[in-house]
C-alpha positions as CSV (number, residue, x, y, z in Angstrom):
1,X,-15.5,7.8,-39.0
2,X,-19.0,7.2,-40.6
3,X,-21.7,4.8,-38.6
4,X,-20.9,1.6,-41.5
5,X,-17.1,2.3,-40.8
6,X,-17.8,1.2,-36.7
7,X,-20.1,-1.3,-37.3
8,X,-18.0,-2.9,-40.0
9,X,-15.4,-3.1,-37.0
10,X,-17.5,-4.0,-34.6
11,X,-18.5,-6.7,-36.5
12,X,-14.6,-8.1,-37.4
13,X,-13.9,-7.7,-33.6
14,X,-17.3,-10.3,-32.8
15,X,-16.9,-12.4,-35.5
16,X,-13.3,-12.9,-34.4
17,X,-14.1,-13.3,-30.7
18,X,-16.3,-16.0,-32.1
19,X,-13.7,-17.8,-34.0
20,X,-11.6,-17.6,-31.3
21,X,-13.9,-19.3,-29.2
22,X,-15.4,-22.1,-31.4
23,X,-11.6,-23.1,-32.3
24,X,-10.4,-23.1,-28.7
25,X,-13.6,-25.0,-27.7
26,X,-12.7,-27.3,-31.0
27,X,-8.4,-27.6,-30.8
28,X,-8.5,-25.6,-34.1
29,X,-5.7,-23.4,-33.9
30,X,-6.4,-22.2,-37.2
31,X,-9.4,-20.9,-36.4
32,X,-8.4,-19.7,-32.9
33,X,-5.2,-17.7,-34.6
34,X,-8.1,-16.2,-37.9
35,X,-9.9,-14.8,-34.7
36,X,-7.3,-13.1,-32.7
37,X,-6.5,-12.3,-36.0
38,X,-9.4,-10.5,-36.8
39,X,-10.1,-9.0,-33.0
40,X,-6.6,-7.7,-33.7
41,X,-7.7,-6.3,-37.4
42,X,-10.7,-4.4,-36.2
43,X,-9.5,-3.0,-33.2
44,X,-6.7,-1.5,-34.8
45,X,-9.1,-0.2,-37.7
46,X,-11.1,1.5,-34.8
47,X,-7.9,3.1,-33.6
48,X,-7.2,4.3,-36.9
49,X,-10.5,6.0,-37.3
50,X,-10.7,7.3,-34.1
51,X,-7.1,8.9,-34.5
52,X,-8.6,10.1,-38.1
53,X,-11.6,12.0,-36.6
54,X,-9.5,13.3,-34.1
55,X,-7.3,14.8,-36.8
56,X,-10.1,16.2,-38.5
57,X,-9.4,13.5,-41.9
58,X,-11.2,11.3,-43.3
């Protein structure tokens, strides 16, 4: 997994956290559901890489 790979997911995991947060602290449930969303999306992305390196792909 290269170093903009990570970050890149890092990134989609905060950004969602944040959405999360601003829509629960709003009642948006859009926004809320985009940010679990997008925790969800980058932390399965990491998973992926990490099972990637492990494997020796890329």
């Amino acid at each position: 997994m290269s170093i903009g790979d990570k970050a890149k997911n890092v990134v989609q995991q905060t950004v969602g956290k944040a959405e999360e947060v601003v829509g629960k602290r709003t009642d948006d449930a859009e926004l809320t559901a985009q940010g679990e969303k997008d925790q969800t999306t980058g932390a399965a992305r990491q998973d992926v890489e990490k099972t990637e390196d492990a494997l020796g792909e890329e």
